[in-house]
mmCIF file as Biopython writes it, N, C-alpha, C and O atoms, coordinates in Angstrom:
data_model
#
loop_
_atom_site.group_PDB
_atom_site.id
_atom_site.type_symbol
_atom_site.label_atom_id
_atom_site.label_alt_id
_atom_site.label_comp_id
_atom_site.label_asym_id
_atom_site.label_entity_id
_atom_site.label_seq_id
_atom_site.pdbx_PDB_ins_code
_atom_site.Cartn_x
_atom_site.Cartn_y
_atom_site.Cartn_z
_atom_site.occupancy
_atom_site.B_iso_or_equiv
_atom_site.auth_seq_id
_atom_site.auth_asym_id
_atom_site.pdbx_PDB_model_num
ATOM 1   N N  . UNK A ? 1  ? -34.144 106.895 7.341  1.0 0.0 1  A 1 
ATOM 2   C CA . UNK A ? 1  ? -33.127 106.356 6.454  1.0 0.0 1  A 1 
ATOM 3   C C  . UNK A ? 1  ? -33.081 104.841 6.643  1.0 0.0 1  A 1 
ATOM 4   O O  . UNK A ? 1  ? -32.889 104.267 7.715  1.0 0.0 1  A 1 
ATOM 5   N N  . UNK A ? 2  ? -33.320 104.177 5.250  1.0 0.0 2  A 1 
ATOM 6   C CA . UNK A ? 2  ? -33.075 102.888 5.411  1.0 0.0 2  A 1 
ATOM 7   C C  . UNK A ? 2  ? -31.597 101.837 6.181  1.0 0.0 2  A 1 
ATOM 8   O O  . UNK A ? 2  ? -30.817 102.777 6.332  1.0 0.0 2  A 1 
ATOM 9   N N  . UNK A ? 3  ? -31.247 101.282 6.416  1.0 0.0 3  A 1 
ATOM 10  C CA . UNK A ? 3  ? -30.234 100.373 6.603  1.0 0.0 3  A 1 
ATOM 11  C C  . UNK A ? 3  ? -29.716 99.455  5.540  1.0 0.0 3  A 1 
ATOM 12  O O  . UNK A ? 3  ? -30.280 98.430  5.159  1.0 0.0 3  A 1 
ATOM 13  N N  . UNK A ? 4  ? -28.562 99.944  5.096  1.0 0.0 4  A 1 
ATOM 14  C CA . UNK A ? 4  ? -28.046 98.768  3.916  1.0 0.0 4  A 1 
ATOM 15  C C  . UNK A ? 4  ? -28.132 97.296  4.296  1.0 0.0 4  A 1 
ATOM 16  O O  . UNK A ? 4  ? -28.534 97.124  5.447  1.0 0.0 4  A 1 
ATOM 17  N N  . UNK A ? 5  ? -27.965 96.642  3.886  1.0 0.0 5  A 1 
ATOM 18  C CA . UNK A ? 5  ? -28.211 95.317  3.814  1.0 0.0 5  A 1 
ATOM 19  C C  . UNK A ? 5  ? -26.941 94.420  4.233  1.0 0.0 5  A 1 
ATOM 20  O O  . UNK A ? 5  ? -26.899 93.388  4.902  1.0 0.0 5  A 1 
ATOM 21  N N  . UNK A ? 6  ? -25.616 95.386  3.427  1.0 0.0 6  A 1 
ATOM 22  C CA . UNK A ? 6  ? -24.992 94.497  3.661  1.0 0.0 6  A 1 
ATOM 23  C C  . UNK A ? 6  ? -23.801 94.755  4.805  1.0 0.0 6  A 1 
ATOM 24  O O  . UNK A ? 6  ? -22.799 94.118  5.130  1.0 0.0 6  A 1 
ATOM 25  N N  . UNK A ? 7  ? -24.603 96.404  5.396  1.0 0.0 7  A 1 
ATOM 26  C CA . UNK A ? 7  ? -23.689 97.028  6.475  1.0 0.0 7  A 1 
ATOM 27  C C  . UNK A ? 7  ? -24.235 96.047  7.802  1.0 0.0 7  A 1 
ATOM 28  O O  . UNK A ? 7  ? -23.570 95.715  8.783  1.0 0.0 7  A 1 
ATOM 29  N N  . UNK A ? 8  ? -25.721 95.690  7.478  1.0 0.0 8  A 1 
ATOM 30  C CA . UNK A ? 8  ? -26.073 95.369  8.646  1.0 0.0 8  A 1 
ATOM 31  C C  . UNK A ? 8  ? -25.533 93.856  8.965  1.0 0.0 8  A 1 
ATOM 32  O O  . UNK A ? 8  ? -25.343 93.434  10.105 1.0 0.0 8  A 1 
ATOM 33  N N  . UNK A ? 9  ? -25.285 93.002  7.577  1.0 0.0 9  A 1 
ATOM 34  C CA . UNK A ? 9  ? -25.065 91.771  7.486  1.0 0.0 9  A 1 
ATOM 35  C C  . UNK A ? 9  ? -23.442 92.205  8.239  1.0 0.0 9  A 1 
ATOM 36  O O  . UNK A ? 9  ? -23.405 91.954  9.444  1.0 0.0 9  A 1 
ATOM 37  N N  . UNK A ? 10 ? -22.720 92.545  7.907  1.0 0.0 10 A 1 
ATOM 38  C CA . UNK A ? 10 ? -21.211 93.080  8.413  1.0 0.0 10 A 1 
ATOM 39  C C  . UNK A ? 10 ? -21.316 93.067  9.507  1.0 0.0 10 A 1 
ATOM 40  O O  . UNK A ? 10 ? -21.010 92.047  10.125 1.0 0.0 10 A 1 
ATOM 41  N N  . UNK A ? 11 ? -21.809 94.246  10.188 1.0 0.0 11 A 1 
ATOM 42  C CA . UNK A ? 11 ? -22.332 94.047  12.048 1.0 0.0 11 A 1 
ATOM 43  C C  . UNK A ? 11 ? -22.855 93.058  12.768 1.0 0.0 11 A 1 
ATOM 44  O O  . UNK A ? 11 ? -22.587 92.822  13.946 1.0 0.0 11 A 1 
ATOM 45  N N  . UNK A ? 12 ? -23.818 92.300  11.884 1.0 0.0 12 A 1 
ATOM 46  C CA . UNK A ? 12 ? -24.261 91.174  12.670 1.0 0.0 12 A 1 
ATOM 47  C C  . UNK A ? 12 ? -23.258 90.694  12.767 1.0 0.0 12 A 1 
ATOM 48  O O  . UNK A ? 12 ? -22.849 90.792  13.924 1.0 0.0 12 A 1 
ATOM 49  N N  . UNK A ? 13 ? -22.325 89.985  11.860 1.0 0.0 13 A 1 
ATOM 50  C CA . UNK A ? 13 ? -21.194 89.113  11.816 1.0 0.0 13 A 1 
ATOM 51  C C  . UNK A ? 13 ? -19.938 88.955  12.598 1.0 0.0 13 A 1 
ATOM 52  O O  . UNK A ? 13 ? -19.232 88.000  12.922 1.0 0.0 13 A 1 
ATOM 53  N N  . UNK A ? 14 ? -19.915 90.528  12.822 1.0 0.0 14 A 1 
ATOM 54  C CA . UNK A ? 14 ? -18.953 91.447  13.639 1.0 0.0 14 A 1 
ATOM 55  C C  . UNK A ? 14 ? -19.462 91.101  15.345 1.0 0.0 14 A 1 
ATOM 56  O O  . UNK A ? 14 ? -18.696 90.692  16.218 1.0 0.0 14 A 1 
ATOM 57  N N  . UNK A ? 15 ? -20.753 91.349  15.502 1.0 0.0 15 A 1 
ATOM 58  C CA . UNK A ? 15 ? -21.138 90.979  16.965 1.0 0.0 15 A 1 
ATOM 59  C C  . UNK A ? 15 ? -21.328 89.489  17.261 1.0 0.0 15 A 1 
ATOM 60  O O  . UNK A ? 15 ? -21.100 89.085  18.401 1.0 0.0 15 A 1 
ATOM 61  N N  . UNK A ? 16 ? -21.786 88.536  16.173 1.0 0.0 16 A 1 
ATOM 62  C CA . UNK A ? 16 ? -21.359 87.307  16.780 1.0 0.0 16 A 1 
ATOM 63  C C  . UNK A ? 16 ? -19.891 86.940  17.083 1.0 0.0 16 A 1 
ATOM 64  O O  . UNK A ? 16 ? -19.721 86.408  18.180 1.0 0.0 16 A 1 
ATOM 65  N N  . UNK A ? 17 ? -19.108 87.073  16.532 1.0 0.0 17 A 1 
ATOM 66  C CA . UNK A ? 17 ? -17.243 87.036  16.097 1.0 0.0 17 A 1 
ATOM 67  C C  . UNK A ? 17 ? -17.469 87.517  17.878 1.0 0.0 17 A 1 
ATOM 68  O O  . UNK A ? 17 ? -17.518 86.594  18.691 1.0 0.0 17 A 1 
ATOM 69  N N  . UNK A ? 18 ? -17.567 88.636  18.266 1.0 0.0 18 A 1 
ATOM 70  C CA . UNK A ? 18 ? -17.331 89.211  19.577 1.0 0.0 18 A 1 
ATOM 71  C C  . UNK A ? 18 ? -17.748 88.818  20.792 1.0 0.0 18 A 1 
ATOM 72  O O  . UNK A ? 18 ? -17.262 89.023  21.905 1.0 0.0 18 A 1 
ATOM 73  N N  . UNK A ? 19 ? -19.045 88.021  20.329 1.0 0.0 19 A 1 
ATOM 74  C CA . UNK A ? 19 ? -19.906 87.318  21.231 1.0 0.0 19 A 1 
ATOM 75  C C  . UNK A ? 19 ? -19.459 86.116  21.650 1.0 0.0 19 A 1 
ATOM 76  O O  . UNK A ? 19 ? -19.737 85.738  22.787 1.0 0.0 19 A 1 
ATOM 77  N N  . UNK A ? 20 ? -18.690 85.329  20.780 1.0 0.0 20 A 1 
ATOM 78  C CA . UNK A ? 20 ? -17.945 84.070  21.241 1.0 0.0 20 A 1 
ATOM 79  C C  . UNK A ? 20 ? -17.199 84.300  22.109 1.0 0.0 20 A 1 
ATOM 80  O O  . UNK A ? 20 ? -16.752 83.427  22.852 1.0 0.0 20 A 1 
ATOM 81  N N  . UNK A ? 21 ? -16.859 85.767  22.201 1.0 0.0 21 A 1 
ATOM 82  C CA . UNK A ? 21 ? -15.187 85.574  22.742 1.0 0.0 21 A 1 
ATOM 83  C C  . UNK A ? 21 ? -16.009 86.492  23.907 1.0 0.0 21 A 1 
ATOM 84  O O  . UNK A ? 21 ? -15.106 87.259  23.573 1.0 0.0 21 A 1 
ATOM 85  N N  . UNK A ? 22 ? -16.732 87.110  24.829 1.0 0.0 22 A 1 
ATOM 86  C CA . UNK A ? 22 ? -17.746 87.410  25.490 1.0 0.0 22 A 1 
ATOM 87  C C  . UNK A ? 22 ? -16.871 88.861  25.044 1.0 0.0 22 A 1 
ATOM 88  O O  . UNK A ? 22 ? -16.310 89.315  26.042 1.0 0.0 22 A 1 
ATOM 89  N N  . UNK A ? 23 ? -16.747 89.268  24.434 1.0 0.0 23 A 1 
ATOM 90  C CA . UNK A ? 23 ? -16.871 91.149  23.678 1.0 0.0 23 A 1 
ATOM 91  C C  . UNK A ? 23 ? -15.144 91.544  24.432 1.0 0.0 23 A 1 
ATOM 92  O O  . UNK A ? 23 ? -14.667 92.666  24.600 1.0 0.0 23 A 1 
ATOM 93  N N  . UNK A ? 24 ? -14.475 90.118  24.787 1.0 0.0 24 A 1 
ATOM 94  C CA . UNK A ? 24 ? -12.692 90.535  25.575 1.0 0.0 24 A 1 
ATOM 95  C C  . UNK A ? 24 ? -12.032 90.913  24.476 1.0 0.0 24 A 1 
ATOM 96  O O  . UNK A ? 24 ? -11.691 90.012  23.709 1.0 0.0 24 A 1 
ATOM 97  N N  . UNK A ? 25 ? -11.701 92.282  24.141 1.0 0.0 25 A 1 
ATOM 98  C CA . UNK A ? 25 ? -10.667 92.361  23.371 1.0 0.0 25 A 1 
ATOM 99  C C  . UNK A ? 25 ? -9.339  91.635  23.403 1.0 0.0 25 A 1 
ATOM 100 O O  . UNK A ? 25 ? -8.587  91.404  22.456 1.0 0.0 25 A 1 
ATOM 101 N N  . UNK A ? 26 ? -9.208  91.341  24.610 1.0 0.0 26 A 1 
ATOM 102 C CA . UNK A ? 26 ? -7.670  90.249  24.318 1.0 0.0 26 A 1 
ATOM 103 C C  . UNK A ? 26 ? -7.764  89.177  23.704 1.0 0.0 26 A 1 
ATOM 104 O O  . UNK A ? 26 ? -6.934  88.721  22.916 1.0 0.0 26 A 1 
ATOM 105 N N  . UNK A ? 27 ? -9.252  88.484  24.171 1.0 0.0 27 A 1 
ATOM 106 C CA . UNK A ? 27 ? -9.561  87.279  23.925 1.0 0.0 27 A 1 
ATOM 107 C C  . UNK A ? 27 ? -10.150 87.131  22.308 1.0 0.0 27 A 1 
ATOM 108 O O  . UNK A ? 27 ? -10.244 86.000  21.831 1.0 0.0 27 A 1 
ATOM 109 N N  . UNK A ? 28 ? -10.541 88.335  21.495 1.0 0.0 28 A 1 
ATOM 110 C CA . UNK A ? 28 ? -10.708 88.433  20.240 1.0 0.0 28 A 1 
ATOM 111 C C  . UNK A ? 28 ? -9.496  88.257  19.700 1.0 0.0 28 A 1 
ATOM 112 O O  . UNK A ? 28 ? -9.196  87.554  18.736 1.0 0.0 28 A 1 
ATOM 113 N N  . UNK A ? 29 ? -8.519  89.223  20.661 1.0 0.0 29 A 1 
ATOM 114 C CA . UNK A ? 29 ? -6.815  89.671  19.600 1.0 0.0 29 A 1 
ATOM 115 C C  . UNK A ? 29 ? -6.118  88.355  19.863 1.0 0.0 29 A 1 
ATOM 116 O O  . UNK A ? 29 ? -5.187  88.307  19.060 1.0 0.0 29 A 1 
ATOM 117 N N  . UNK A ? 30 ? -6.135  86.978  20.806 1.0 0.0 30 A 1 
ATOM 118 C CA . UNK A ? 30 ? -5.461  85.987  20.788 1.0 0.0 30 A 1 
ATOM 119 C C  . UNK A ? 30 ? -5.802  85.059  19.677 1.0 0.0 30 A 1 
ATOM 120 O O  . UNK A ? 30 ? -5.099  84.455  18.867 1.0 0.0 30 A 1 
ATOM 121 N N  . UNK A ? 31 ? -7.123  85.123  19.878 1.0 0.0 31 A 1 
ATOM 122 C CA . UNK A ? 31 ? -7.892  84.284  18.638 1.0 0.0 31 A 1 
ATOM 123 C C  . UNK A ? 31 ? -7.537  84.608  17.431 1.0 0.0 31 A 1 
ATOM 124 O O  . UNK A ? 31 ? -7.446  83.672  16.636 1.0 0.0 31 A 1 
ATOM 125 N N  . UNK A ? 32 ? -7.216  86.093  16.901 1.0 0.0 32 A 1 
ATOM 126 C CA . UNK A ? 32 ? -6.754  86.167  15.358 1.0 0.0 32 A 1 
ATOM 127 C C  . UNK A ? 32 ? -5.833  86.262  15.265 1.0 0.0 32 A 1 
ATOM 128 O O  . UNK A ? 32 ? -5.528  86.484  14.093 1.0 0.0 32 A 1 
ATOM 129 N N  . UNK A ? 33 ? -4.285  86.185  16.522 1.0 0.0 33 A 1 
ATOM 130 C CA . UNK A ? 33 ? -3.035  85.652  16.167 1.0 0.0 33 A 1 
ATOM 131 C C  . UNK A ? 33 ? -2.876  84.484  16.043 1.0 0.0 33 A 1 
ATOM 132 O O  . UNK A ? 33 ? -1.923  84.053  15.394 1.0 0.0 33 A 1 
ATOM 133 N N  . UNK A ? 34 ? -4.103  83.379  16.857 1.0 0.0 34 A 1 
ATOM 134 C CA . UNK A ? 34 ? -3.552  81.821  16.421 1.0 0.0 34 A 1 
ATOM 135 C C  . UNK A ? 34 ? -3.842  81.420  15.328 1.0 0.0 34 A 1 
ATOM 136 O O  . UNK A ? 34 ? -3.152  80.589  14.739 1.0 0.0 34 A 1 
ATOM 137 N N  . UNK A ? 35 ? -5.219  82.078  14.712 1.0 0.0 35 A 1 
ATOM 138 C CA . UNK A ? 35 ? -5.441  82.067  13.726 1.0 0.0 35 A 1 
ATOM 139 C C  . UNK A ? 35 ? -4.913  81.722  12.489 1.0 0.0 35 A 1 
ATOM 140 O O  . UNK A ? 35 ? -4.987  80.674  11.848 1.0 0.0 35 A 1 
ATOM 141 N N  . UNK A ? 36 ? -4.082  83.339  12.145 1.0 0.0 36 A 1 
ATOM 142 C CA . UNK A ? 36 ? -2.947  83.996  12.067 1.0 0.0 36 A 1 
ATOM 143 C C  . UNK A ? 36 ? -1.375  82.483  11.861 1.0 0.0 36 A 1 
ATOM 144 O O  . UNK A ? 36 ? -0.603  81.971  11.050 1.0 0.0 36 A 1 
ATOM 145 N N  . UNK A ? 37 ? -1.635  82.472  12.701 1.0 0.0 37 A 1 
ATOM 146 C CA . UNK A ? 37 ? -0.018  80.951  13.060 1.0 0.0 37 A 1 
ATOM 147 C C  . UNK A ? 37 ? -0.672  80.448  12.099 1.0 0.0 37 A 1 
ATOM 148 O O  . UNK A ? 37 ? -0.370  80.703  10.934 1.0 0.0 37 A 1 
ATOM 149 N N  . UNK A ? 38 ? -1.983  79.407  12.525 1.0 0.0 38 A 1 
ATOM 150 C CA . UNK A ? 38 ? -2.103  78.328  11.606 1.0 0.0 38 A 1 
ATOM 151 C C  . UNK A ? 38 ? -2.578  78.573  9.786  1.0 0.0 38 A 1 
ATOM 152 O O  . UNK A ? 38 ? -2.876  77.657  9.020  1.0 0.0 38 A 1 
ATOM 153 N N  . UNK A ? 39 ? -2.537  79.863  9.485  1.0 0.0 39 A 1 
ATOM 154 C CA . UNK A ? 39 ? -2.855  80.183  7.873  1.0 0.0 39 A 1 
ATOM 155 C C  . UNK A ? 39 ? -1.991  79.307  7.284  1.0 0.0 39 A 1 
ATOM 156 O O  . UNK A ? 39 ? -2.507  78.356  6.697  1.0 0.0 39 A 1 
ATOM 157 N N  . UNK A ? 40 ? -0.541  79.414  7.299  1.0 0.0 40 A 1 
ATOM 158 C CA . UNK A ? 40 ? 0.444   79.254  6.802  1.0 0.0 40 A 1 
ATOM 159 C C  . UNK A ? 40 ? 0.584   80.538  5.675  1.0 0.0 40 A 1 
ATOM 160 O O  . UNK A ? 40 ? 1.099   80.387  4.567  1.0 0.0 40 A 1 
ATOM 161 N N  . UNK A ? 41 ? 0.067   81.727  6.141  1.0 0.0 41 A 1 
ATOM 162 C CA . UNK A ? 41 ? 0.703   82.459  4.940  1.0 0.0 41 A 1 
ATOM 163 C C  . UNK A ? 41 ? 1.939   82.873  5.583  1.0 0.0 41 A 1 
ATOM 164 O O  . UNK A ? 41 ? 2.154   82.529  6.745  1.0 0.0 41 A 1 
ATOM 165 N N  . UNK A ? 42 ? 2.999   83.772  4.757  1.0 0.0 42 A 1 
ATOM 166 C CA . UNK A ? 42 ? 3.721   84.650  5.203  1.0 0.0 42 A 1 
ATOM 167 C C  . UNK A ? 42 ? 3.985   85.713  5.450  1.0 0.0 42 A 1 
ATOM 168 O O  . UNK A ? 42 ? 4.650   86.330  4.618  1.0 0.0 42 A 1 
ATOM 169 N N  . UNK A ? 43 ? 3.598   86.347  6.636  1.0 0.0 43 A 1 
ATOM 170 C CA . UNK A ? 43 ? 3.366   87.638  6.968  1.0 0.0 43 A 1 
ATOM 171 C C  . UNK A ? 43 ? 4.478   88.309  7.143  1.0 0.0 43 A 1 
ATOM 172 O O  . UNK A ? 43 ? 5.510   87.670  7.354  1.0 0.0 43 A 1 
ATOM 173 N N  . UNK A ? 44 ? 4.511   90.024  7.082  1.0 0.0 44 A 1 
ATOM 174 C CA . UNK A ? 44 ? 5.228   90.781  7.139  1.0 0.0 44 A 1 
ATOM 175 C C  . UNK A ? 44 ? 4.993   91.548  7.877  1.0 0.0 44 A 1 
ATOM 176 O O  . UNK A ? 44 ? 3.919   92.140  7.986  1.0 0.0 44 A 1 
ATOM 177 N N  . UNK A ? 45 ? 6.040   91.696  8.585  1.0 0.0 45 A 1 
ATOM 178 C CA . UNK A ? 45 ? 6.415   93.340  9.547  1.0 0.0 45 A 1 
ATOM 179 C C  . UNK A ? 45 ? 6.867   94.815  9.218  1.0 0.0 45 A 1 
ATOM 180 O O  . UNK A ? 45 ? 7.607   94.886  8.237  1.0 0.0 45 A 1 
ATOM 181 N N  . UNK A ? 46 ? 6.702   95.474  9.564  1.0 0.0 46 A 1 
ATOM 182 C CA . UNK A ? 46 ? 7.850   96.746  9.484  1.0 0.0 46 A 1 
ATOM 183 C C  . UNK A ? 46 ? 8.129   97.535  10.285 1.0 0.0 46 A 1 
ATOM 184 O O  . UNK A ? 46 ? 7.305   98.121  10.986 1.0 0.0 46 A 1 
ATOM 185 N N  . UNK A ? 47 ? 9.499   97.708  10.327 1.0 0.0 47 A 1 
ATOM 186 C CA . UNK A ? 47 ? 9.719   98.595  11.812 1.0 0.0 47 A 1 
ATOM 187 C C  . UNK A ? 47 ? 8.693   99.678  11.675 1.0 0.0 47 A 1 
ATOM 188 O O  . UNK A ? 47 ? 8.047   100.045 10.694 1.0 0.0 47 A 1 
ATOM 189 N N  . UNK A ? 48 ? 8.716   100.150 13.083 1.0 0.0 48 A 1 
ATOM 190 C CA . UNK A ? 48 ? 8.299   101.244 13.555 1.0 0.0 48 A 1 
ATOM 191 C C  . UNK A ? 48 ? 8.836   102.187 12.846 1.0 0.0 48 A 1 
ATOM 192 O O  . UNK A ? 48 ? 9.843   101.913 12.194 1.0 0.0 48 A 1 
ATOM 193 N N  . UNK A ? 49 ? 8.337   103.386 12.814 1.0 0.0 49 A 1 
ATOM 194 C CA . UNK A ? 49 ? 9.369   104.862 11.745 1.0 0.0 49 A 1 
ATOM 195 C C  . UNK A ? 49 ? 8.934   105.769 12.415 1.0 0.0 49 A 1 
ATOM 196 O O  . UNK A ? 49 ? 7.723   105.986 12.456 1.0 0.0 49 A 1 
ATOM 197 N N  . UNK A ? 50 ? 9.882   106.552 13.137 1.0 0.0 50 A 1 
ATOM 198 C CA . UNK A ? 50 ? 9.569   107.962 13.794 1.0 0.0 50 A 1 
ATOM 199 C C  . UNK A ? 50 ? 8.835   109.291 12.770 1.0 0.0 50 A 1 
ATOM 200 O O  . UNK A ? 50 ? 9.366   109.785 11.776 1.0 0.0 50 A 1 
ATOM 201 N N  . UNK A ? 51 ? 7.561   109.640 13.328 1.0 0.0 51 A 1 
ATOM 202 C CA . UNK A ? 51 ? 6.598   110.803 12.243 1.0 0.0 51 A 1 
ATOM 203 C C  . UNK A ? 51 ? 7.731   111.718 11.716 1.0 0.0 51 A 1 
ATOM 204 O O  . UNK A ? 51 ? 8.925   111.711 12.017 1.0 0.0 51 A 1 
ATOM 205 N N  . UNK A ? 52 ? 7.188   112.346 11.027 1.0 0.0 52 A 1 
ATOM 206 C CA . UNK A ? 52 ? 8.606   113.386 10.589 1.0 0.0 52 A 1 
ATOM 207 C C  . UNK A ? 52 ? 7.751   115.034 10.920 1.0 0.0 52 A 1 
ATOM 208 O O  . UNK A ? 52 ? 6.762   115.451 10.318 1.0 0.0 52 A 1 
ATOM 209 N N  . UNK A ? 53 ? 8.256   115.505 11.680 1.0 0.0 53 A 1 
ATOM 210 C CA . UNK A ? 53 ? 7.604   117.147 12.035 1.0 0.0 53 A 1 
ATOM 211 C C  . UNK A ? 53 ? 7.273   117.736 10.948 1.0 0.0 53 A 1 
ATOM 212 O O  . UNK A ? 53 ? 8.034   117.658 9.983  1.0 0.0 53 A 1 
ATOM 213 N N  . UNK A ? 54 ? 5.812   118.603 10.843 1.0 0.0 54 A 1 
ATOM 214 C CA . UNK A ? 54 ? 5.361   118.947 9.855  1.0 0.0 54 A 1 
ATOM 215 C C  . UNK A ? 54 ? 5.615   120.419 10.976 1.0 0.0 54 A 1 
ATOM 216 O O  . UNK A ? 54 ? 5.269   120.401 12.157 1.0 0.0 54 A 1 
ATOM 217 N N  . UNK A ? 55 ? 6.533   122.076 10.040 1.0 0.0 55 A 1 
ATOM 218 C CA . UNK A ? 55 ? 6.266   122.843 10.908 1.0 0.0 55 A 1 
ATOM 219 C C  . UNK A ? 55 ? 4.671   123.353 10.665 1.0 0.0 55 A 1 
ATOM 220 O O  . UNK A ? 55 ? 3.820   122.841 9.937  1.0 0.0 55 A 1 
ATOM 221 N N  . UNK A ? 56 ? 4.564   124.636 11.601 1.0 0.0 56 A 1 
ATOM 222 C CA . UNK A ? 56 ? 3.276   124.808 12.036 1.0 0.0 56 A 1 
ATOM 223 C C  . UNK A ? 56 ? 3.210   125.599 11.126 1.0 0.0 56 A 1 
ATOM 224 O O  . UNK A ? 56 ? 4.109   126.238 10.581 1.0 0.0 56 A 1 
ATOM 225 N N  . UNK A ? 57 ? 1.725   125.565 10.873 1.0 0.0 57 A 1 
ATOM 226 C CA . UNK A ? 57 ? 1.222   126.179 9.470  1.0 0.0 57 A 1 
ATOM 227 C C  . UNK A ? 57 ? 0.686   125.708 8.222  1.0 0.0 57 A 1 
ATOM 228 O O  . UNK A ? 57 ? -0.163  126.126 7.434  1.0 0.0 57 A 1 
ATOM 229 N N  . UNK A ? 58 ? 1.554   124.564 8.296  1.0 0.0 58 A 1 
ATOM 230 C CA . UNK A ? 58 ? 1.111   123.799 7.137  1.0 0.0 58 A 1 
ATOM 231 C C  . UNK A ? 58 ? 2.481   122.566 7.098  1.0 0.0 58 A 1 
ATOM 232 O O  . UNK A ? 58 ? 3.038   121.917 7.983  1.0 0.0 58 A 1 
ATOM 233 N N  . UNK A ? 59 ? 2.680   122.671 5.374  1.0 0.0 59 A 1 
ATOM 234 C CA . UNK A ? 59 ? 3.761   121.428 5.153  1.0 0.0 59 A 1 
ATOM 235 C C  . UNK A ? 59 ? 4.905   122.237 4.464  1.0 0.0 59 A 1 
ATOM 236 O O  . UNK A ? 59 ? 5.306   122.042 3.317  1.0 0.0 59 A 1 
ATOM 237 N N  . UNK A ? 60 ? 5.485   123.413 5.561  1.0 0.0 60 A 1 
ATOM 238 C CA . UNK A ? 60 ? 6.689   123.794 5.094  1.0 0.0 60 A 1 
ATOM 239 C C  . UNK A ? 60 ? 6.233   124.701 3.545  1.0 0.0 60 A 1 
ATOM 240 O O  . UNK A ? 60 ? 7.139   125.168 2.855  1.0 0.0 60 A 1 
ATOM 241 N N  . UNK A ? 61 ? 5.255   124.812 3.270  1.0 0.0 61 A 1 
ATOM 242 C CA . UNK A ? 61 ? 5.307   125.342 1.739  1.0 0.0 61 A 1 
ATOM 243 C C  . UNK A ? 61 ? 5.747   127.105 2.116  1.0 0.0 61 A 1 
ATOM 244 O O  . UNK A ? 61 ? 6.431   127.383 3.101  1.0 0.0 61 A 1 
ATOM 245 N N  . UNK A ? 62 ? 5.333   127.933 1.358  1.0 0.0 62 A 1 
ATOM 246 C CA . UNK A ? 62 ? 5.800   129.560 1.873  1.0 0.0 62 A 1 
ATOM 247 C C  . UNK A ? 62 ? 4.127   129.723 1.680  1.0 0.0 62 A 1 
ATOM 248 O O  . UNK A ? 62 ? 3.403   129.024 0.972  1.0 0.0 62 A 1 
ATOM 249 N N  . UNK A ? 63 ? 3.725   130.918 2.571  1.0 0.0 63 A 1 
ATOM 250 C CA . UNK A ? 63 ? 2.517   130.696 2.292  1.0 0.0 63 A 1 
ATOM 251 C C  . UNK A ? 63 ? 2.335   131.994 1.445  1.0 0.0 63 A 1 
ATOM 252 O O  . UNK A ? 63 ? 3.277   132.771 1.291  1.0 0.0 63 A 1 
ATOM 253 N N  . UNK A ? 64 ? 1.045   132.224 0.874  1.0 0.0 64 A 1 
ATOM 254 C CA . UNK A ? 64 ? 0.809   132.930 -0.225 1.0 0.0 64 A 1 
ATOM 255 C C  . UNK A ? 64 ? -0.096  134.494 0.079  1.0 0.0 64 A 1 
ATOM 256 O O  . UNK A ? 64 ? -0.741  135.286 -0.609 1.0 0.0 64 A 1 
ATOM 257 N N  . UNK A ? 65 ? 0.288   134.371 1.457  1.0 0.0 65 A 1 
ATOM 258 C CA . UNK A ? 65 ? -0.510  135.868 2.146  1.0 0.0 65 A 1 
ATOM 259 C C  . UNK A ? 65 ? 0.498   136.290 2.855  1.0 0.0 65 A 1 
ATOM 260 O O  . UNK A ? 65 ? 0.352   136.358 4.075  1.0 0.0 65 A 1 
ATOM 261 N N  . UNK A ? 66 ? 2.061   136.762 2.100  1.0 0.0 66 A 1 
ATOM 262 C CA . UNK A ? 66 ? 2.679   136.452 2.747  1.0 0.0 66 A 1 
ATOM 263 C C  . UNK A ? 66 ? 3.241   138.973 2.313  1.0 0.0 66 A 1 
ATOM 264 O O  . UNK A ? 66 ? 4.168   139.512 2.918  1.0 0.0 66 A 1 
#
C-alpha cells in the first residue's frame, strides 16, 4: 500500500514540531499556550459537565426482545 502524500507531509511536520521541543510533552504543551497568549484571538472555555448515566443495555430505550 502506497503512502499518501499528504499524510506523510502531516507527520513529517508533526515530528519536526516535536523535535524542537526534544519529543517533552510539557515542553510542546507550554509552547502552544504561549503561543496561544500571543494570537490575540479570543478564546473560550467551558465548564466541565458531569457524563450523564446511560443505564445498562443501551440508552434507556425498551428493548424489542422483550
Amino acid at each position: 500500500m502506497s503512502e499518501d502524500p499528504i499524510v506523510a507531509e502531516v507527520r513529517r511536520i508533526r515530528d519536526e514540531h516535536a523535535a524542537r521541543y526534544d519529543y517533552n510533552l510539557r515542553k510542546i504543551y507550554e509552547a502552544l499556550k504561549e503561543r496561544e497568549k500571543r494570537s490575540g484571538r479570543k478564546l473560550v472555555s467551558y465548564p466541565s459537565r458531569e457524563p450523564k448515566l446511560v443505564p445498562a443495555g443501551g440508552r434507556g430505550r425498551a428493548s424489542s426482545h422483550d
